[in-house]
C-alpha positions in Angstrom: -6.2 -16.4 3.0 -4.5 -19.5 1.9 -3.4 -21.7 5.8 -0.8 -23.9 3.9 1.8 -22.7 0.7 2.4 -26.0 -1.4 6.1 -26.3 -2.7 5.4 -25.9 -6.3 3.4 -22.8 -5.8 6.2 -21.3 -3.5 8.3 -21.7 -6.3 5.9 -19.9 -9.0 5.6 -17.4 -6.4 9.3 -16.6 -5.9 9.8 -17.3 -9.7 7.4 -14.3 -10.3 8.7 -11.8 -8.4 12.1 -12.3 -10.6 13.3 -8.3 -12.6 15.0 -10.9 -15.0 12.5 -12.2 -17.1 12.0 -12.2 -21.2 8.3 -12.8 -22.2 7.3 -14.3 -19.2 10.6 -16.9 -18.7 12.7 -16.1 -16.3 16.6 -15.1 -17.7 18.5 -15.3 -14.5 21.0 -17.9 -15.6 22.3 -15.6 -18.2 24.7 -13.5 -16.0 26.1 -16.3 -13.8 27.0 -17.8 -17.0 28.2 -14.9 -19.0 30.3 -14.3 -15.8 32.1 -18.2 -15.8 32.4 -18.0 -20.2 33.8 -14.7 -19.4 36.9 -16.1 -16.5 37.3 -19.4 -18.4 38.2 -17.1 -22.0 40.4 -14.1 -20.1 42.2 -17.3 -17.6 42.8 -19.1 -21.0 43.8 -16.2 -22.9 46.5 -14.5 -20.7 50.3 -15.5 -19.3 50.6 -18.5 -17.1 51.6 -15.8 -14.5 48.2 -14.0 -14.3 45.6 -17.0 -13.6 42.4 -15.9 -12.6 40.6 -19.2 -12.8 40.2 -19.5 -8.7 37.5 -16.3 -9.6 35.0 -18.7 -10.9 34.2 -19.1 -7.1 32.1 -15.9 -8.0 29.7 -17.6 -10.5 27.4 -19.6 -7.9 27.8 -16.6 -5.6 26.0 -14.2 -8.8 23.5 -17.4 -9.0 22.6 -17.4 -5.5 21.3 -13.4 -5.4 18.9 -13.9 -8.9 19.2 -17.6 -9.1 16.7 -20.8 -7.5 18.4 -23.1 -5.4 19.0 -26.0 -8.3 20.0 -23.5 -10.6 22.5 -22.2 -8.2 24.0 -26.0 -7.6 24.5 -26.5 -11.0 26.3 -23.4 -11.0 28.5 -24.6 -8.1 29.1 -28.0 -10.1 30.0 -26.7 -13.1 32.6 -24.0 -11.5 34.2 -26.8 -9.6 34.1 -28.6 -13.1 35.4 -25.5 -15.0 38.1 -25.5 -12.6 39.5 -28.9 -12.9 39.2 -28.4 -16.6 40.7 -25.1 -16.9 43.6 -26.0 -14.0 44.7 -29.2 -16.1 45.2 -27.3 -19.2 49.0 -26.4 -17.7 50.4 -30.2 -16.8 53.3 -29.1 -14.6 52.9 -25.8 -14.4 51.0 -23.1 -13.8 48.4 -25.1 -11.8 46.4 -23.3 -9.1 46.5 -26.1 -7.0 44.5 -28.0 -4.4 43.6 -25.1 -1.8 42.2 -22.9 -4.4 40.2 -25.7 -5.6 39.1 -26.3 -1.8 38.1 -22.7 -2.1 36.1 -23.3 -5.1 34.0 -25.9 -3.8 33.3 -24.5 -0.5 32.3 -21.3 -2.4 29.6 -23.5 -4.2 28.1 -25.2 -1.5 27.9 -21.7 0.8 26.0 -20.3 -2.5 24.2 -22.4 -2.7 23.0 -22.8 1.0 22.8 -18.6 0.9 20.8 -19.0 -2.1 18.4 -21.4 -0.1 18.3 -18.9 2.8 17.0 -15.7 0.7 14.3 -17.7 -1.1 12.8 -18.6 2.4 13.0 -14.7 3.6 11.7 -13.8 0.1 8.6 -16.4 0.6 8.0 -15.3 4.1 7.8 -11.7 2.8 5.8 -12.4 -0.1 3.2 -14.3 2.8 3.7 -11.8 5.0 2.3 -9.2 2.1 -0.4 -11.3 1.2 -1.5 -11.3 4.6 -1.3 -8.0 4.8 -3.3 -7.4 1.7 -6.1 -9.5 3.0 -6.6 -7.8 5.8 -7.0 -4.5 4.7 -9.0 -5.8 1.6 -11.3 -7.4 5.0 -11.5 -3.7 6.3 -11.5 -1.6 3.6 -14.9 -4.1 1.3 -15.4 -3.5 -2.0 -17.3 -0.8 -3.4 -19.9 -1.4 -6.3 -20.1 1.4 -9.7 -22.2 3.9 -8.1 -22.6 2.6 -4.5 -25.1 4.7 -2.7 -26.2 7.1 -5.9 -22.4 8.1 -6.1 -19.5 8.1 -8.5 -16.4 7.4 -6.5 -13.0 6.2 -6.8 -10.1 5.2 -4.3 -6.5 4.7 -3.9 -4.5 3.2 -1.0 -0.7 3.7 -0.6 1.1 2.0 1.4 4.8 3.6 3.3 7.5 2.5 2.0 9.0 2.9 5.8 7.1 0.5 7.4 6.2 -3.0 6.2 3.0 -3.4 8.8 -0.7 -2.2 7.3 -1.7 1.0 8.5 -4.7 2.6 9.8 -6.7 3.9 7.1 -10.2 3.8 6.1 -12.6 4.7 3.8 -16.7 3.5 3.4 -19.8 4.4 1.6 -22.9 3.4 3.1 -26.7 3.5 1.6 -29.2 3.8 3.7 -33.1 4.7 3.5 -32.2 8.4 5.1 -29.4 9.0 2.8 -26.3 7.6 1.8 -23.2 8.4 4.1 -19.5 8.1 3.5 -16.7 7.7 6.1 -12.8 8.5 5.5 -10.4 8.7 8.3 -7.2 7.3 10.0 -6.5 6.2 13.0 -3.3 6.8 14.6 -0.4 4.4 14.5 0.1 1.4 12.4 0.0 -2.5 13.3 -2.9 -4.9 13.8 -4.2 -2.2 16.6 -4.6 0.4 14.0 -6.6 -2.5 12.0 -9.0 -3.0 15.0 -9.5 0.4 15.2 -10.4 0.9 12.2 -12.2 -2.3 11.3 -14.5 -1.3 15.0 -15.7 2.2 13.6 -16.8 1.1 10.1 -18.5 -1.3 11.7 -20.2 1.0 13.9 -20.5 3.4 10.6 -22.2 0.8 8.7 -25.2 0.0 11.2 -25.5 3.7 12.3 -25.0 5.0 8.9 -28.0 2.9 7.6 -30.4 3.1 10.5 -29.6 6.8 12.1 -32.2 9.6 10.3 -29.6 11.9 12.1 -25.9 12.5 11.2 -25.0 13.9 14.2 -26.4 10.2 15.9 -23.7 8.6 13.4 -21.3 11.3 14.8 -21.9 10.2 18.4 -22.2 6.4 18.1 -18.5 6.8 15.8 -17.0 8.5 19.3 -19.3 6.1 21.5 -17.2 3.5 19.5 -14.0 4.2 19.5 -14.2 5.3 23.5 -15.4 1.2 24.2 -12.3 0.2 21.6 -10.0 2.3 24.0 -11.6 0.9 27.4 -11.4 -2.5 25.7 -7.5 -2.4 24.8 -6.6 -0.9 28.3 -8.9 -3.9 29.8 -6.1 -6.3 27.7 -3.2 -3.9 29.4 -2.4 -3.4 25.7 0.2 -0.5 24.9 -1.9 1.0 22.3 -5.0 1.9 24.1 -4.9 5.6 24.0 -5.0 5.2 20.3 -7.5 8.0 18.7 -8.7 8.0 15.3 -9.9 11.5 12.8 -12.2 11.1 10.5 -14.7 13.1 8.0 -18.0 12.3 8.0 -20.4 13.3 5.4 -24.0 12.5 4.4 -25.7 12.9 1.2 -29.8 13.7 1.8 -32.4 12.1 -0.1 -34.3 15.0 -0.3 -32.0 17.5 -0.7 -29.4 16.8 -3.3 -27.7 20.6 -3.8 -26.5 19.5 0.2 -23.7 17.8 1.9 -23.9 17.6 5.3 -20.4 17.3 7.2 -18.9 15.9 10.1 -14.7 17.0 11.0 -13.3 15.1 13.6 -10.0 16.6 13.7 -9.4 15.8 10.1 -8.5 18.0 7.0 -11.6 19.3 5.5 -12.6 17.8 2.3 -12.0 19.7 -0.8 -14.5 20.5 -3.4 -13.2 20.5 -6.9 -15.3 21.4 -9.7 -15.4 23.6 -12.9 -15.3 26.5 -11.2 -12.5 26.0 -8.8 -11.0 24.6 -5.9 -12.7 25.4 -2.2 -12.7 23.8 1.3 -15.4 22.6 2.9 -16.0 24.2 6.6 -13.8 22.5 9.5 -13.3 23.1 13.4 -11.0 22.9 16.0 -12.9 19.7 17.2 -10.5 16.5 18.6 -10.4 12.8 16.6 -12.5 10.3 17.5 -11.8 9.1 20.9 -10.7 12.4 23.1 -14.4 13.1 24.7 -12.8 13.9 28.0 -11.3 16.4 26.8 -14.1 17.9 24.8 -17.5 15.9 25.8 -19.7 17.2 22.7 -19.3 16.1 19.1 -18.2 18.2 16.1 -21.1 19.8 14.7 -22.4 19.4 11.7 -21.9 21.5 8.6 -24.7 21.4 6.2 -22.9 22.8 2.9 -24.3 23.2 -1.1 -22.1 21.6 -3.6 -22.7 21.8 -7.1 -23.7 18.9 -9.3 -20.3 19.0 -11.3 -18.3 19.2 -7.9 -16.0 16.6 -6.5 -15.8 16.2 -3.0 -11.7 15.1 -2.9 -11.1 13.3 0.6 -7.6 12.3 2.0 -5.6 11.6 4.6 -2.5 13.5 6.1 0.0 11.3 3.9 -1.4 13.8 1.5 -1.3 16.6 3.0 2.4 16.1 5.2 4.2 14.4 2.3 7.5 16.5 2.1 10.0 16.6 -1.1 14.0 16.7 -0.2 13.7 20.4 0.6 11.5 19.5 3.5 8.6 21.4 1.9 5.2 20.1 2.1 2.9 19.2 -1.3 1.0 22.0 -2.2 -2.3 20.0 -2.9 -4.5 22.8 -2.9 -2.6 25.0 -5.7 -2.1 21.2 -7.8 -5.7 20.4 -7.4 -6.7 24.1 -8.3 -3.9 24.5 -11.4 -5.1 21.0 -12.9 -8.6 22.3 -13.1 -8.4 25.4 -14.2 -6.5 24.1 -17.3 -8.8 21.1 -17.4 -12.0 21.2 -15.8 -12.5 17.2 -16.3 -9.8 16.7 -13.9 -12.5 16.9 -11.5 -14.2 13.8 -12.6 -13.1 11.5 -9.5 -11.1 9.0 -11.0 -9.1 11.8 -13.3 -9.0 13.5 -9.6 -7.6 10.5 -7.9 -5.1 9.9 -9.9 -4.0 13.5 -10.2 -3.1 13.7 -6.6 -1.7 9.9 -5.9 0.7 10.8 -8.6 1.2 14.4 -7.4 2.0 13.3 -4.0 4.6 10.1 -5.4 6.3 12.7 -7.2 6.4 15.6 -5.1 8.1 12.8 -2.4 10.5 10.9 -5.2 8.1 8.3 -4.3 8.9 7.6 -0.6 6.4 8.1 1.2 6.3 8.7 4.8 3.0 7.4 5.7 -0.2 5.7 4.2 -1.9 7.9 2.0 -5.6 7.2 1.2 -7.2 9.6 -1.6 -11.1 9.3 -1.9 -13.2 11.3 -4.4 -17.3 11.1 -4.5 -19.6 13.1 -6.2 -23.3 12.8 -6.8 -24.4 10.6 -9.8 -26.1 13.2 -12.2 -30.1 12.1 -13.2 -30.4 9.6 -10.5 -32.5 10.2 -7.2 -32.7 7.3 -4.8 -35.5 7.9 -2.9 -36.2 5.9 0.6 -38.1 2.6 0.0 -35.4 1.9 -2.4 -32.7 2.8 -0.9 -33.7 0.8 2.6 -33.0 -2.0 0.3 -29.6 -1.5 -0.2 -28.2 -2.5 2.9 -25.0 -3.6 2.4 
């Protein structure tokens, strides 16, 4: 993360984010200038009666919403210049007159000072993004072509009704007793939600790599997010009662027909494959973080899934996106309709894609939360077996 935005790269940075642009240069002088050739020719070209001149006050006020803050002063310059021009064409008569020249020049110096004030909210956005971008590209690392023995593929949406990152996650994580993958989503948004989050992978990545049990990464996951909670009430912070569900599943060395699965009060993952679209088993169990309400862990779900089967993982900005009519996407019946005309669909990038642009449709794309879709599936004809997989501690 850069500490410090020089004032040349502010510029490129505001410059870029410009709609009007032509092969890479920016355009967004034409319209402020259209706009004054446009009042100069009607003012010139009408009675002496209907002047219209004093309207070029509108040219630095178009440059100030598209324009940069030099472009709009030489807007204002040459509308005040326009004016006296274009006033002095009638000696005698006609003649606008001194307050409507007044008008014309304070109009150009409030455009451009307005100008000047939405280029610093548009570079404090922009930073604030980009700091929002690094964060979650801190908590949610990188993942190598076939991490862990598995094709995968991911995709992270943010809501559109809340600028602040959210709280979900996603790992994969290799280990000599299998490799093990983590999705889930805490609840709320903010830098809290972050912690959260950023606490249990790091719990996941440790455990996941040194547990031979599942269920051990299952209780040092709720073992983790209980301390996060006692540590947030500690700091008499608002959010400690935060709770977080999650899917847990490992992969066995030596059993590779068999996922083993962990619900923590998450949807069940779906597995797609050639011949259809079925659910993995789930519980009533709580999230992450509600042991004292329900002291024992989820248990764990030790299920076959076929070579060609995807196991499609997501949180519930999939599954509680809602179209105008209030109805929710119908992700099961899309999954199942794509792949029964196309079984390929259930390779996981084809299957990622099919649902992220499901769900932006099926919501016009507004979406009411952040939606995380995650699709992993066994590489076929490789077999890491332990020694080599102790060395791929990440």
């Amino acid at each position: 993360m850069r500490d410090r935005y020089p004032r040349a790269g502010r510029r490129d940075t505001v410059q870029r984010q410009s709609l009007l642009r032509v092969r890479g240069r920016s355009v967004a002088w034409v319209p402020p200038l259209l706009l004054l050739v446009l009042i100069i020719a009607v003012d010139g070209n009408t009675p002496g009666s209907f002047r219209i001149i004093t309207w070029i006050v509108l040219v630095p006020g178009i440059a100030a919403a598209i324009c940069r803050v030099w472009t709009t002063a030489g807007f204002a310059l040459l509308a005040v210049a326009s004016y006296l021009v274009a006033d002095g064409a009638w000696p005698g008569q006609y003649q606008a007159g001194a307050a409507d020249f007044v008008l014309v020049t304070i109009g150009g110096v409030l455009a451009t000072l307005a100008c000047a004030v939405r280029l610093r909210g548009e570079r404090r956005m922009i930073h604030m993004r980009d700091i929002a971008d690094t964060t979650r590209r801190t908590v949610l690392r990188p993942l190598p072509p076939g991490w862990g023995g598995l094709e995968h593929a991911a995709v992270y949406l943010a809501a559109d009704t809340d600028a602040r990152v959210g709280g979900d996650f996603y790992d994969i994580q290799p280990g000599p007793h299998g490799t093990r993958v983590l999705v889930g989503d805490v609840q709320g948004k903010g830098l809290g939600a972050v912690e959260a989050a950023a606490a249990l992978l790091g719990t996941f990545r440790e455990a996941g790599y040194h547990e031979p049990s599942i269920a051990t990464v299952a209780e040092r996951l709720e073992t983790r997010m209980q301390r996060h909670r006692q540590h947030s009430k500690a700091l008499g912070r608002r959010d400690g009662e935060r709770f977080a569900t999650a899917v847990l599943l490992g992969f066995p060395v030596d059993d590779t027909d068999v996922v083993e699965a962990v619900v923590f009060g998450h949807e069940p993952p779906l597995a797609v494959g050639a011949g259809g679209v079925r659910s993995l088993p789930g519980c009533d169990a709580l999230p992450l973080g509600l042991t004292e309400l329900a002291p024992a862990v989820p248990p764990v779900h030790r299920v076959t899934v076929a070579q060609d089967e995807t196991l499609l993982l997501f949180t519930d900005g999939v599954t509680e996106a809602r179209d105008r009519d209030d109805v929710f996407y119908p992700l099961h019946e899309e999954v199942a309709r794509a792949v029964a005309a196309d079984p390929r669909v259930a390779d996981p990038h084809r299957l990622v894609a099919l649902v992220r642009d499901g769900t932006l449709r099926h919501t016009r794309g507004h979406l009411a939360d952040d939606t995380t879709v995650f699709a992993v599936r066994r590489m076929p004809g490789t077999s890491v077996d332990g020694p080599e997989r102790g060395r791929l501690q990440a």
